[in-house]
N, CA, C and O atoms as a GROMACS GRO file, in nm:
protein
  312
    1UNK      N    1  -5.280  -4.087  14.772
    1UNK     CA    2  -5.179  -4.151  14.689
    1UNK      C    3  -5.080  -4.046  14.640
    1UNK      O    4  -5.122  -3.951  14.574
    2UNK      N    5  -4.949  -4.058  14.670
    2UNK     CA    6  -4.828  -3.965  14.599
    2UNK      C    7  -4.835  -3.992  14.457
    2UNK      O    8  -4.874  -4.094  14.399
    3UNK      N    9  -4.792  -3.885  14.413
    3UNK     CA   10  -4.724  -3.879  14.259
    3UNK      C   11  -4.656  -3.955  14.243
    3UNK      O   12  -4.574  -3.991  14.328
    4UNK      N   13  -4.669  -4.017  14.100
    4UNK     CA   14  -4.562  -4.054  14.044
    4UNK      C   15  -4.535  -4.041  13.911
    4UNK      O   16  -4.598  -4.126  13.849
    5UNK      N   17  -4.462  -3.964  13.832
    5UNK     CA   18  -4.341  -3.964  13.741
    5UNK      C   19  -4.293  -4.054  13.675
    5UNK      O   20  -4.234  -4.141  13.739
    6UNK      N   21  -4.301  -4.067  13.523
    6UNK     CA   22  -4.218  -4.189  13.474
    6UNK      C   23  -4.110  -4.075  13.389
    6UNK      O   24  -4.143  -3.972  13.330
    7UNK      N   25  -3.981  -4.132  13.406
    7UNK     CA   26  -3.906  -4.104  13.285
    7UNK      C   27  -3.817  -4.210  13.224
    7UNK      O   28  -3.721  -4.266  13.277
    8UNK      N   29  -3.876  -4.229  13.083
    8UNK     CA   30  -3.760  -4.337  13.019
    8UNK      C   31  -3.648  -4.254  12.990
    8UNK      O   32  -3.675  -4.166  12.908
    9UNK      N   33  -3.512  -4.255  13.037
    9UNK     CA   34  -3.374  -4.206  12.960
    9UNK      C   35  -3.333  -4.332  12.925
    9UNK      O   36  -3.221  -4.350  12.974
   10UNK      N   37  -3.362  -4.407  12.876
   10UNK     CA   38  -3.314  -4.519  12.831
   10UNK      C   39  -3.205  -4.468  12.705
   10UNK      O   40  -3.257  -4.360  12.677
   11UNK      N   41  -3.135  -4.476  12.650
   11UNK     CA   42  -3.016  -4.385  12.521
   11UNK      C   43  -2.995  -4.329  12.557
   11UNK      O   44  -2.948  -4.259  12.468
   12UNK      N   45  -2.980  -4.253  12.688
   12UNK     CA   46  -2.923  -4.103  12.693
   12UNK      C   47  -2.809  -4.144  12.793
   12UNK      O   48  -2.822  -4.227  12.883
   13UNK      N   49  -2.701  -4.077  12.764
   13UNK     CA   50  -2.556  -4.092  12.820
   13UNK      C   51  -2.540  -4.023  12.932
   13UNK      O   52  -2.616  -3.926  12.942
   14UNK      N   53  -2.435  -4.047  13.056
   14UNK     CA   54  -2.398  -3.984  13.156
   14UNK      C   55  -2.358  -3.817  13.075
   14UNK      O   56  -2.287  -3.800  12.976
   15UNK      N   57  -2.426  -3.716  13.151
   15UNK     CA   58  -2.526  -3.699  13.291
   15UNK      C   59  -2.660  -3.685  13.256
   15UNK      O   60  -2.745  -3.653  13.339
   16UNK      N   61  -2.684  -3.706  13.145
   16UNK     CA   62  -2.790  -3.683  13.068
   16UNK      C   63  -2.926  -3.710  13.142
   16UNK      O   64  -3.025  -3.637  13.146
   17UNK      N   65  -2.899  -3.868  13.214
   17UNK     CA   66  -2.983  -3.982  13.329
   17UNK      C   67  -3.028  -3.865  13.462
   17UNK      O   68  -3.135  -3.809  13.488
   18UNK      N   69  -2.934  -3.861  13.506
   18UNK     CA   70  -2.949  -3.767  13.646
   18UNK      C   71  -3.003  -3.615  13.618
   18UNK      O   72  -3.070  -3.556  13.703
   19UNK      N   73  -2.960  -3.538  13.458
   19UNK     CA   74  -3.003  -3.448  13.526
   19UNK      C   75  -3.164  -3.424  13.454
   19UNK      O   76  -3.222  -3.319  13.483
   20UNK      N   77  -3.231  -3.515  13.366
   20UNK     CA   78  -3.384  -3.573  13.399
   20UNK      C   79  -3.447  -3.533  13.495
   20UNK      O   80  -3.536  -3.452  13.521
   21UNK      N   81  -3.355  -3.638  13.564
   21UNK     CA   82  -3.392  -3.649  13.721
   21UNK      C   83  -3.450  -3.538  13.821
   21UNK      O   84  -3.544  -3.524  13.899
   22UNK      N   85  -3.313  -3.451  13.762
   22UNK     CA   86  -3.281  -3.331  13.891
   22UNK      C   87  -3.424  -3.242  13.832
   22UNK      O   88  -3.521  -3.215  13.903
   23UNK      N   89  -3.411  -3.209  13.696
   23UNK     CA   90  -3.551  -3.149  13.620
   23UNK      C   91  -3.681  -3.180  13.731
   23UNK      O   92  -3.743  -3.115  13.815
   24UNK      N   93  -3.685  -3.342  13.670
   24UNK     CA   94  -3.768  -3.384  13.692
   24UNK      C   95  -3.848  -3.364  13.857
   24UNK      O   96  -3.960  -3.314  13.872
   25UNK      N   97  -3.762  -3.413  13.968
   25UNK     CA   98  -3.791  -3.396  14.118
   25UNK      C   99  -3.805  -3.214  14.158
   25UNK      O  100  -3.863  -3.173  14.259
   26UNK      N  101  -3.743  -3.133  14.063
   26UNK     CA  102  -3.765  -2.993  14.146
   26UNK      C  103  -3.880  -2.952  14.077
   26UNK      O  104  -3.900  -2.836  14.113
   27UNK      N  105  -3.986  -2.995  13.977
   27UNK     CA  106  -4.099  -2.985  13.982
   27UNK      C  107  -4.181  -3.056  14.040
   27UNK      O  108  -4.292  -3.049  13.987
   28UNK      N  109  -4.175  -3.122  14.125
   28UNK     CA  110  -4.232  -3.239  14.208
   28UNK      C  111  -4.270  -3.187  14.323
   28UNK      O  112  -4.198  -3.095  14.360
   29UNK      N  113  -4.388  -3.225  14.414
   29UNK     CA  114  -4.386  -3.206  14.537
   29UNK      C  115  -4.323  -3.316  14.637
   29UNK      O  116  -4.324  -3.434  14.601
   30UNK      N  117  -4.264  -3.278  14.771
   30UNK     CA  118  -4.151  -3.318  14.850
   30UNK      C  119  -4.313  -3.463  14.882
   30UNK      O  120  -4.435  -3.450  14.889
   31UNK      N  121  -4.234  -3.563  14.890
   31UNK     CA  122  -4.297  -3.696  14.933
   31UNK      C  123  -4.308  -3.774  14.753
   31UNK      O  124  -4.280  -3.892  14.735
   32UNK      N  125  -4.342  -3.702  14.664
   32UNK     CA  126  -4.408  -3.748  14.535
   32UNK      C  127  -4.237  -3.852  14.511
   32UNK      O  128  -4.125  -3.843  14.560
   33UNK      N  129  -4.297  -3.932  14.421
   33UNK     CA  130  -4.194  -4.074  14.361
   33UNK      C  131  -4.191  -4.036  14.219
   33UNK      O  132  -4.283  -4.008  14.141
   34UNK      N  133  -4.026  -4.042  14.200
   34UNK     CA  134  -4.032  -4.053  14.062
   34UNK      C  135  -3.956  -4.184  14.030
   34UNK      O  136  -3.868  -4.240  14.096
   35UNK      N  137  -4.019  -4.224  13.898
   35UNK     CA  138  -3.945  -4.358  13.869
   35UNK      C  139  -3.858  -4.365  13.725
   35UNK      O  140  -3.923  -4.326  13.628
   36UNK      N  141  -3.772  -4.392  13.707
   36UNK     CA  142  -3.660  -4.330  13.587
   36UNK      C  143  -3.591  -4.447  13.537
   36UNK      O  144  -3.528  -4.510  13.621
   37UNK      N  145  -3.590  -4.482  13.441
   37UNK     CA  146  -3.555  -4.602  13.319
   37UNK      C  147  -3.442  -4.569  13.264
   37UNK      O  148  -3.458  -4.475  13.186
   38UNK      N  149  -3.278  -4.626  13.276
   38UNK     CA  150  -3.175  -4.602  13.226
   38UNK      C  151  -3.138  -4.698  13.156
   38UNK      O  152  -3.203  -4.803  13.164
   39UNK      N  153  -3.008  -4.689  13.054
   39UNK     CA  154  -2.935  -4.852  13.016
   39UNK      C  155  -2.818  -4.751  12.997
   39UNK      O  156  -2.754  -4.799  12.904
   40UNK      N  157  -2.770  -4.663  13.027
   40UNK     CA  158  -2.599  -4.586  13.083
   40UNK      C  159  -2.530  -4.678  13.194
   40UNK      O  160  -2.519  -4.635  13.309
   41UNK      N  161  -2.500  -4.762  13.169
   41UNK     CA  162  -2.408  -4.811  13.286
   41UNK      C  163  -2.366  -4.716  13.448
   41UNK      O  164  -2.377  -4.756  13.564
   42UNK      N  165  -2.330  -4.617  13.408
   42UNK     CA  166  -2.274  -4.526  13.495
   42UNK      C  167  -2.437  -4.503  13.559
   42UNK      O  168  -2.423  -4.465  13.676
   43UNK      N  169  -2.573  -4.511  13.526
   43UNK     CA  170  -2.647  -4.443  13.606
   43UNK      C  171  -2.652  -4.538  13.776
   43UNK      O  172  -2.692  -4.509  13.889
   44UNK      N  173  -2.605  -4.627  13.732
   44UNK     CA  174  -2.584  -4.688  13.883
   44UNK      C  175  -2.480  -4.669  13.987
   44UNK      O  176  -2.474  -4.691  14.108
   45UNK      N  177  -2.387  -4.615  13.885
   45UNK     CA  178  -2.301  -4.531  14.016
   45UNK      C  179  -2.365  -4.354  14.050
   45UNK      O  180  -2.364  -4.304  14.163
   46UNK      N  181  -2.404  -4.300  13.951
   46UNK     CA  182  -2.455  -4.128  13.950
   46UNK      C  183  -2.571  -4.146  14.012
   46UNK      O  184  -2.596  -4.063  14.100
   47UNK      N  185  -2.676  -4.258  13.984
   47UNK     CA  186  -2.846  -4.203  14.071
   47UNK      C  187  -2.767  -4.212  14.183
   47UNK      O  188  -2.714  -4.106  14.219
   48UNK      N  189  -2.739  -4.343  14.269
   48UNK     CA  190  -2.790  -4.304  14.389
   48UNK      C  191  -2.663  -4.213  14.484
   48UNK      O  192  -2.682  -4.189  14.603
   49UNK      N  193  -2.548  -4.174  14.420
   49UNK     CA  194  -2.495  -4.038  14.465
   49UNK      C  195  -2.543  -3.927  14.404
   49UNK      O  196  -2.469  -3.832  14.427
   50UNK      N  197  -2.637  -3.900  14.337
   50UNK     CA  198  -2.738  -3.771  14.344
   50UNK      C  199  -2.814  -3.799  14.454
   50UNK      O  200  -2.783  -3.720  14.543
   51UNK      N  201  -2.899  -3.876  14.489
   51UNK     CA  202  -2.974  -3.918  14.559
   51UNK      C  203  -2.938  -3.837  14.726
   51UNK      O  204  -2.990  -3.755  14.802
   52UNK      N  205  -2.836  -3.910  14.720
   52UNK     CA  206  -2.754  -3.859  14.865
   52UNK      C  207  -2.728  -3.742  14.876
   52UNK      O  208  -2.762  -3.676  14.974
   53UNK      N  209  -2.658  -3.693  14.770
   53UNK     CA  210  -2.603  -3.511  14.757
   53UNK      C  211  -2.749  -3.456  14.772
   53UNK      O  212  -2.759  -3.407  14.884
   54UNK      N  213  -2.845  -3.447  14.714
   54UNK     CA  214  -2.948  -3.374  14.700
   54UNK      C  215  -3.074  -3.433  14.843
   54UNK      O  216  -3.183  -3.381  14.867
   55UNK      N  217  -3.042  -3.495  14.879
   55UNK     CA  218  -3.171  -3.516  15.007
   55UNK      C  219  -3.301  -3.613  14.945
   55UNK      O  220  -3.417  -3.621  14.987
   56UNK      N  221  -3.233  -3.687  14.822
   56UNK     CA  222  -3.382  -3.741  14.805
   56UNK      C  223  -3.365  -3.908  14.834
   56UNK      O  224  -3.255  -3.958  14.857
   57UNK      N  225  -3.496  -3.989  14.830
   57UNK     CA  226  -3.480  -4.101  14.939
   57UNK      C  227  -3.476  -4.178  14.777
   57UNK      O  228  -3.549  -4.140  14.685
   58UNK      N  229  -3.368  -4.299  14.766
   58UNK     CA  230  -3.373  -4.416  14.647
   58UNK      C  231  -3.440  -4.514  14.718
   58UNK      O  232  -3.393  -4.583  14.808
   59UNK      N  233  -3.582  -4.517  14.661
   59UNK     CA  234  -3.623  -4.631  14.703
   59UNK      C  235  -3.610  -4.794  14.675
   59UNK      O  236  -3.645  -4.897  14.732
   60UNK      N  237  -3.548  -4.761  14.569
   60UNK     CA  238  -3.556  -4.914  14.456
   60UNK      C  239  -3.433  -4.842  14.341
   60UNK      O  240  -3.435  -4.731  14.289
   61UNK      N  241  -3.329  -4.956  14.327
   61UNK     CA  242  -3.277  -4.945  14.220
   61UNK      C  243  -3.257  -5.132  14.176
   61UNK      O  244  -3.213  -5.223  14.247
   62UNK      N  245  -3.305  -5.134  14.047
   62UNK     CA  246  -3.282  -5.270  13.999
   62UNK      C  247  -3.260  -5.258  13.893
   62UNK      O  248  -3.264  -5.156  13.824
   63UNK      N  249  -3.222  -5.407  13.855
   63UNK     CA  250  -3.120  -5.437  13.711
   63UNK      C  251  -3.302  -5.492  13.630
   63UNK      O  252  -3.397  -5.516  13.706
   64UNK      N  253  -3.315  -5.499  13.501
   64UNK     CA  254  -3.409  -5.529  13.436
   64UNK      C  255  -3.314  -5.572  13.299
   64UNK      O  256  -3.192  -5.570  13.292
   65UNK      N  257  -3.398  -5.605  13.210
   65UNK     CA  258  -3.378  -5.657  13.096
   65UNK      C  259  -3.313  -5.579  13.033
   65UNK      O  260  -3.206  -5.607  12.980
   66UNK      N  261  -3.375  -5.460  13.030
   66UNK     CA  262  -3.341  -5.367  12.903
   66UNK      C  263  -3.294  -5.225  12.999
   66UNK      O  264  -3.292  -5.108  12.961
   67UNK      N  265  -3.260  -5.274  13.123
   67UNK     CA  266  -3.144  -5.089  13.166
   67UNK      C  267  -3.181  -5.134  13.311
   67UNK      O  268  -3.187  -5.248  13.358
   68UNK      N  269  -3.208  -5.002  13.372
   68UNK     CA  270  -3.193  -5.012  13.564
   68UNK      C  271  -3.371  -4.933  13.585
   68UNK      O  272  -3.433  -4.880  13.493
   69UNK      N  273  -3.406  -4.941  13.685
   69UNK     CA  274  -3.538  -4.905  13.717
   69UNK      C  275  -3.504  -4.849  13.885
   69UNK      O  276  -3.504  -4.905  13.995
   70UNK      N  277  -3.484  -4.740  13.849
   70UNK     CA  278  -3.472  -4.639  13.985
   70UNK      C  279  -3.611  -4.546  14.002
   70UNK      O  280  -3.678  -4.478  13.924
   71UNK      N  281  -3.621  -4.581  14.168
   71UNK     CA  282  -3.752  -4.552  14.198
   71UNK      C  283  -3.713  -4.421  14.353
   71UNK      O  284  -3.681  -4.435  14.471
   72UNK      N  285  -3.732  -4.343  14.294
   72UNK     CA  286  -3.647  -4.159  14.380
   72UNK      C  287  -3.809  -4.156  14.474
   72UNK      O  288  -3.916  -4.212  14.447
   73UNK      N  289  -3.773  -4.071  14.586
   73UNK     CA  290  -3.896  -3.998  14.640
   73UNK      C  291  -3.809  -3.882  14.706
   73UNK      O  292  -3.708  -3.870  14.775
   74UNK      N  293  -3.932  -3.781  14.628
   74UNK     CA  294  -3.856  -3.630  14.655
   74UNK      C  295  -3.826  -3.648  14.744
   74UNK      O  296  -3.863  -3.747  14.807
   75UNK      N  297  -3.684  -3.493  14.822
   75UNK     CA  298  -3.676  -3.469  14.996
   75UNK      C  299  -3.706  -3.379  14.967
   75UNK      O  300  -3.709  -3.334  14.853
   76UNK      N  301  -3.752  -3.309  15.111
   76UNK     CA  302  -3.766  -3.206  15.127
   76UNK      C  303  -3.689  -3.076  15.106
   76UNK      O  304  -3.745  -2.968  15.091
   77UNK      N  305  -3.550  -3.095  15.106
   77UNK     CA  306  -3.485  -2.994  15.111
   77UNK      C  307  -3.463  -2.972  14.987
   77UNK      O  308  -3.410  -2.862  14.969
   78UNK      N  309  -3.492  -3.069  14.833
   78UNK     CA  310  -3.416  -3.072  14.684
   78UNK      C  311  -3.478  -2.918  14.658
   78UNK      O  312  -3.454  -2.859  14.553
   0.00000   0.00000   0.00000
C-alpha cells in the first residue's frame, strides 16, 4: 500500500495551497499520494499546473462542500 498524506490548507491563500504541496511531495517517496484540502478558489487553476510543471500525476481533483479535494501522486523526477 502507498503513502498517503493529508493536508488541510483549507484558509490559506494563493500560493500558500501549492507550496504545502511542493513541501509536502519532496518529502514523499516517488509513487506515495498526497491528498490536499483547499477553499482558495485559485487552487484549481495552481494544483493542477504545479502538477504538470513538476512531474507529479493529479489523480482526482473535486469540488466538495467546504473547498476542492486534490488527490497528487509523487513523480519521479519532483
Amino acid at each position: 500500500m502507498s503513502e498517503i498524506v493529508e493536508i488541510d490548507a483549507r484558509g490559506l491563500r494563493c500560493p500558500l495551497p501549492v507550496l504545502r504541496a511542493q513541501k509536502a511531495l519532496r518529502a514523499m517517496a516517488p509513487g506515495a499520494v498526497l491528498r490536499l484540502r483547499a477553499d482558495d478558489p485559485m487552487a484549481q487553476i495552481d494544483m493542477p499546473h504545479f502538477c504538470r510543471e513538476a512531474g507529479h500525476d493529479l489523480l482526482e481533483a473535486r469540488e466538495e462542500a467546504d473547498g476542492h479535494l486534490f488527490e497528487i501522486r509523487r513523480g519521479v523526477r519532483a
